[in-house]
C-alpha positions in Angstrom: -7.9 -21.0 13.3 -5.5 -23.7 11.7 -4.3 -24.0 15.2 -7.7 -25.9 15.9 -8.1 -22.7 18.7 -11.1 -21.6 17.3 -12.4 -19.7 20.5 -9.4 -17.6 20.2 -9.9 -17.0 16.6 -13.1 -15.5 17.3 -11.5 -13.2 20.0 -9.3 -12.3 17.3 -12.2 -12.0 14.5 -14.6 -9.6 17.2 -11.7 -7.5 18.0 -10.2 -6.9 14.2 -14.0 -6.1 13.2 -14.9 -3.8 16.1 -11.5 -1.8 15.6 -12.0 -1.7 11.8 -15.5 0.0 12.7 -14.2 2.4 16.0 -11.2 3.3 13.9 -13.1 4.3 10.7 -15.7 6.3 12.3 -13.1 8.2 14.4 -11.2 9.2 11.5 -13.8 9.8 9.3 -14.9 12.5 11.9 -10.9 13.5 12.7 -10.0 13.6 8.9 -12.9 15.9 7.8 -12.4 18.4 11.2 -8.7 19.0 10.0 -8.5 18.3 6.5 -7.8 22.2 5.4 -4.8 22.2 8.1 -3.5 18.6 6.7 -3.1 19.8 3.1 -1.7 23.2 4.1 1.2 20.9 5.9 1.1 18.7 2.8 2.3 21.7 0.7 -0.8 22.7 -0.6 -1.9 26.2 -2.3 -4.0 28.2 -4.2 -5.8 26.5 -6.9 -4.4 22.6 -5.7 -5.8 23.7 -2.3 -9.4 24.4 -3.3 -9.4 21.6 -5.7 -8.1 19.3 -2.8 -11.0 20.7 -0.7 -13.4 20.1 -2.5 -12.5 16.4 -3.1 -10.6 15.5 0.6 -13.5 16.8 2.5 -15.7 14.9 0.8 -13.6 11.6 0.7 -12.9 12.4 4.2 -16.2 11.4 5.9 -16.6 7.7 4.0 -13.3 6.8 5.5 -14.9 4.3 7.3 -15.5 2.3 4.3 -12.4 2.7 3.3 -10.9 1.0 6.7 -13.5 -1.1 7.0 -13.1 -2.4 3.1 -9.2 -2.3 3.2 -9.3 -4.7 6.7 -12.2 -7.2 5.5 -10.7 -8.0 2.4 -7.7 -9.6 4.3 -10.4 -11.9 6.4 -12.7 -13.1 3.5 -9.8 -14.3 1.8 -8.5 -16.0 5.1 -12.0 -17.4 5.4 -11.8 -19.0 2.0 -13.7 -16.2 0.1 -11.1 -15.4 -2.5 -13.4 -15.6 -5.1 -15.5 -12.5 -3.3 -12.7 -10.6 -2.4 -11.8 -10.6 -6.3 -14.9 -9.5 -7.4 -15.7 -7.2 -4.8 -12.0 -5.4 -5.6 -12.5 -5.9 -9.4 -16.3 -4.5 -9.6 -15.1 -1.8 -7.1 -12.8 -0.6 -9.4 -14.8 -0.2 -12.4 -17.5 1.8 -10.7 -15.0 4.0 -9.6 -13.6 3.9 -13.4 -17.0 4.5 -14.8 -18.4 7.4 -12.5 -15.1 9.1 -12.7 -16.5 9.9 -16.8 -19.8 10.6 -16.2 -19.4 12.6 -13.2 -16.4 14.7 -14.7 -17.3 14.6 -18.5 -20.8 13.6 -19.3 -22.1 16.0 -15.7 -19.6 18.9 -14.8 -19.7 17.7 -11.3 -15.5 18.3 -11.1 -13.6 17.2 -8.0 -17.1 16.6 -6.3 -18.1 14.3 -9.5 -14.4 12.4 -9.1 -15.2 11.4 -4.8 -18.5 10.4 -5.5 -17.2 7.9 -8.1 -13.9 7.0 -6.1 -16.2 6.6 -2.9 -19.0 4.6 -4.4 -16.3 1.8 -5.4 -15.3 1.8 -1.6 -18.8 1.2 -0.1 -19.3 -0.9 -2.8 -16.3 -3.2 -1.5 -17.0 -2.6 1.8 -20.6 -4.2 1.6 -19.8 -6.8 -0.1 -16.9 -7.9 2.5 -19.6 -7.5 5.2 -22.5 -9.2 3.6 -19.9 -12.2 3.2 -18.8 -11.7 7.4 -22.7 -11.8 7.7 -23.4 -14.6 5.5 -20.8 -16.6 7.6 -22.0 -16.0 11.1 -18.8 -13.7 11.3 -20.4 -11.1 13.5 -22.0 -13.8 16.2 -19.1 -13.1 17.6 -17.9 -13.6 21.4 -16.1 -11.1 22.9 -13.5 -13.5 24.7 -11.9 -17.0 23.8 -9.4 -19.0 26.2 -8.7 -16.3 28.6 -8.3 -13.9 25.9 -9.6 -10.6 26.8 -10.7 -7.8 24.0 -8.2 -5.6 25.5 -5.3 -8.3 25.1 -6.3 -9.3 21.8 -6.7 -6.0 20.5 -2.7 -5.1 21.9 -1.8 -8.4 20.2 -3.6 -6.9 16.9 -1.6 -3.3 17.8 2.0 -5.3 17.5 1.4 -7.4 15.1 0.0 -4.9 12.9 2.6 -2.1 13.3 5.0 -4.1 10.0 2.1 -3.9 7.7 1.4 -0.2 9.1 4.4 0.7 8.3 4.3 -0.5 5.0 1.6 1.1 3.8 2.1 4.4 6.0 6.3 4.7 5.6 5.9 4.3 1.6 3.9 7.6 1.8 7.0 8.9 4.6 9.5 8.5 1.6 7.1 9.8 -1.4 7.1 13.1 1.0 10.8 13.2 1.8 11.6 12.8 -2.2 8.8 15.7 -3.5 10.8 17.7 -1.1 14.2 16.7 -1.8 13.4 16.8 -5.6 11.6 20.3 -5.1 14.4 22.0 -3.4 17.3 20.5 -5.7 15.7 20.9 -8.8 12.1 23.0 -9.0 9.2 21.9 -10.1 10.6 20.3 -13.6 12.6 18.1 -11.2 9.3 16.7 -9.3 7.2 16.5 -12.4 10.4 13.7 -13.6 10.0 11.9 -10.5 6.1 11.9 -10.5 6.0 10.3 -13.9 8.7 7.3 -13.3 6.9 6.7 -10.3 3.7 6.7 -11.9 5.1 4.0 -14.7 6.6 2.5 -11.9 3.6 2.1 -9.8 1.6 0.0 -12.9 4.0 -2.9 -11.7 3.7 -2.3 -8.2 -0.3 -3.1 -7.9 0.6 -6.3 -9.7 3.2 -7.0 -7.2 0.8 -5.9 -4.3 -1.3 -8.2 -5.5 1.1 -11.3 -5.3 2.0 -10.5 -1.7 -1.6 -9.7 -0.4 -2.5 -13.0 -2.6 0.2 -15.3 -1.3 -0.6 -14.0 2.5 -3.5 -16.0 3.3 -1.7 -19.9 2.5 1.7 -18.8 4.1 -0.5 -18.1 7.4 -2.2 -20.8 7.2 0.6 -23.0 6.4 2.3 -21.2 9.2 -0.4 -22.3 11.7 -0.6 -25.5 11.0 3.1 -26.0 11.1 3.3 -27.3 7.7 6.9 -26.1 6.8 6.9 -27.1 3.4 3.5 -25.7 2.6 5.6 -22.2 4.2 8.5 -22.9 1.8 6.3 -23.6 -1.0 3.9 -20.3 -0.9 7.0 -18.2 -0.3 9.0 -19.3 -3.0 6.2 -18.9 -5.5 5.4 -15.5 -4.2 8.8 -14.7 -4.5 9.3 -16.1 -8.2 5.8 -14.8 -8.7 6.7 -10.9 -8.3 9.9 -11.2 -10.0 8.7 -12.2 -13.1 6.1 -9.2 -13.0 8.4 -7.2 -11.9 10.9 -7.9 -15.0 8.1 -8.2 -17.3 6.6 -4.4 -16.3 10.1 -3.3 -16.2 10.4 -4.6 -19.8 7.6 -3.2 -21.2 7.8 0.7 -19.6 11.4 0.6 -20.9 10.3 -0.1 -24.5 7.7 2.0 -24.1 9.0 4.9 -21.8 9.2 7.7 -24.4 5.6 7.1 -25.2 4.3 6.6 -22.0 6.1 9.6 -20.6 4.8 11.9 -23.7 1.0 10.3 -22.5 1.1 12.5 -19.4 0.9 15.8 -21.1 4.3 17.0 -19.6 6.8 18.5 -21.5 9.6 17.2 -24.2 12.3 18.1 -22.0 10.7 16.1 -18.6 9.4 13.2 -21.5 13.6 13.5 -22.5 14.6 13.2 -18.9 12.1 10.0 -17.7 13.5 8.3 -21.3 17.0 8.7 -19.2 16.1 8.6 -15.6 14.0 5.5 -15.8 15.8 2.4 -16.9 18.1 3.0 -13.8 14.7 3.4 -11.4 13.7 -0.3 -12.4 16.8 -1.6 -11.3 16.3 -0.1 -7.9 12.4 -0.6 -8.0 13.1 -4.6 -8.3 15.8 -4.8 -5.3 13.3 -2.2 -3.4 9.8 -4.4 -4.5 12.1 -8.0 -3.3 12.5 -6.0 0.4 8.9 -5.0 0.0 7.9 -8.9 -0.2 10.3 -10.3 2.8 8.4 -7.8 4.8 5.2 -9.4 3.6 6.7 -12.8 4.1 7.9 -12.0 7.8 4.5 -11.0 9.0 2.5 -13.4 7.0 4.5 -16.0 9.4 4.5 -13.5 12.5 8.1 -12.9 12.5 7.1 -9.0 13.8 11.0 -8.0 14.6 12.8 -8.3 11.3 9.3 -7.1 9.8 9.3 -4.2 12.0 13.1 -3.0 11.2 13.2 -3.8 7.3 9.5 -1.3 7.5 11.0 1.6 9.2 14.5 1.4 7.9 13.4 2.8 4.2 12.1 6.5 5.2 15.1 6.5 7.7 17.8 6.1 5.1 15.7 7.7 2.8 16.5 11.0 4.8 19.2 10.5 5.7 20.5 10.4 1.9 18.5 12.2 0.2 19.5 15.0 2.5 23.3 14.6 2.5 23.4 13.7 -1.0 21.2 16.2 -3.2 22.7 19.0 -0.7 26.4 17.2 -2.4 25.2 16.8 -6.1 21.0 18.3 -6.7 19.1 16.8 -9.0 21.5 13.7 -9.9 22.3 13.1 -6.4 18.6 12.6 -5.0 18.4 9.7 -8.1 21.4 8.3 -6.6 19.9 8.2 -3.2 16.9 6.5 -3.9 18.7 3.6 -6.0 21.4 3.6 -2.8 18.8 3.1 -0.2 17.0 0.8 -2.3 19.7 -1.3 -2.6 20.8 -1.0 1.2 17.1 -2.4 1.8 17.7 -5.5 -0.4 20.7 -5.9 0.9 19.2 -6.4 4.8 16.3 -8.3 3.4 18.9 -10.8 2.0 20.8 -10.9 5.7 17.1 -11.4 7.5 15.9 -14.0 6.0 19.6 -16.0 6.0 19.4 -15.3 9.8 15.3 -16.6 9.8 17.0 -19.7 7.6 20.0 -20.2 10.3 
């Protein structure tokens, strides 16, 4: 669009929307077919599985709000509708927040109660994005622009989206490969450590998602209009921008890890453990949140090559170490693994973006 192509940005704009719709629908039909057989391979059993039914299978069939939601916020802020995409996320969240007690506490609804709150905030978002597309003529769309078929568009979309896949999809790769690693080396005691850092951890990481998904939208555009400096600009506050987050969260949950830890009912010796385990996480969660945000940088600016290896290099040295390592040293040696790959990761981030500077 900044390009002045504006036929081709429709192309782009039909496509994004119709695979956004085709995709959801398929999966919510896909997901909710094999959802027993899904968390059976996840691990799950007994109790966790029935409980996991009875909330996946519901979930499962409103996964097309989900997609639909999760790929429209993206366009109305492109389209200049931060403001909406704010609210429509914010509001989202607190009906999700608010159901969640009613349904579970004030009506005995359970799991059941906990999906139709989480899923209400997802339509919710969802509707708003499209009444927004709507409002803006988004959907008189045209099918083709400049010789730009749907089929060639949507293959454009396919590659360019395959970083930002990865991202999402190879995070939850790794969280797999380390439950496993953790579970084998050092029992359940061993996971439970792991799942509350990580938890702690991930209070810093939606603040830091939030920087790169807000930052996206003026790197593009700066990108497409060529404007260099406005590039340089947006990336260097989005880069300053997470760090200080990102040392300010780390801060804080140290201070506070003891009591934070003894907040999620667990017991004194995993609250003892995540007192000792976690100020050495936060050093690798910074390098591995700076690598996080040069991926978001690269394919802001459709750099889809160095985006592409820095996505699927972390679950690959991710098995590869945790593997060799807790097999060399358990417990102590899958913590060393994740703050060696973490720091391997920073390490080609820094040699990427020297060689996108050169």
């Amino acid at each position: 669009m900044e390009e002045g192509k504006k036929d081709r940005a429709q192309a782009f704009l039909f496509a994004t929307v119709t695979t956004l719709l085709a995709v959801g629908l398929m999966f919510s039909v896909v997901l909710a077919v094999f959802c027993e057989r899904i968390l059976v391979f996840l691990g799950a059993e007994g109790n966790v599985l029935i409980l996991s039914k009875e909330y996946s299978r519901f979930v499962c069939w409103g996964a097309v709000f989900q997609l639909f939601g999760i790929g429209a916020l993206p366009l109305v802020r492109n389209m200049g509708g931060y403001r909406t995409a704010s609210i429509a996320m914010g509001v989202g969240y607190v009906l999700n927040f608010i159901l969640d007690y009613i349904l579970m506490f004030v009506f005995p609804w359970g799991m059941i109660g906990c999906a139709i709150a989480y899923m209400t905030g997802q339509v919710f978002i969802a509707l708003v994005c499209g009444v927004y597309l709507i409002r803006n003529k988004t959907f008189h769309l045209q099918k083709d622009g400049e010789g730009y078929s749907f089929l060639k568009v949507s293959g454009r979309i396919a590659v360019t989206g395959l970083a930002p896949f990865g991202l999402y999809f190879s995070q939850n790769m790794v969280t797999v490969l380390i439950n496993n690693g953790f579970l084998r080396s050092g029992g359940s005691e061993a996971l439970a450590c792991y799942t509350v850092v990580i938890y702690i951890a991930g209070i810093t990481n939606t603040l830091h998602r939030a920087v790169m998904d807000g930052s996206q939208p003026f790197l593009s555009r700066g990108h497409g209009e060529r404007k260099r400096e406005m590039v340089f600009q947006s990336a260097a506050l989005m880069y300053v921008c997470s760090g200080v987050l990102i040392l300010l969260g780390a801060a804080a949950t140290f201070l506070f890890r003891s009591e934070i830890a003894a907040s999620f009912g667990v017991s004194q010796m995993v609250t003892e453990e995540v007192a000792v385990r976690l100020p050495l996480y936060l050093v690798g969660y910074a390098l591995i949140c700076y690598s996080r945000t040069t991926i978001s940088y690269f394919s802001a600016v459709d750099r889809k090559f160095p985006a592409g290896i820095l996505t699927y290099a972390e679950p690959v040295w991710m098995l590869v170490f945790t593997s060799w390592l807790s097999a060399w040293r358990g417990v102590d040696g899958m913590w060393e693994a994740i703050l060696l790959v973490y720091a391997i990761m920073a390490a080609m981030a820094t040699a990427m973006l020297l060689i996108r500077k050169k």
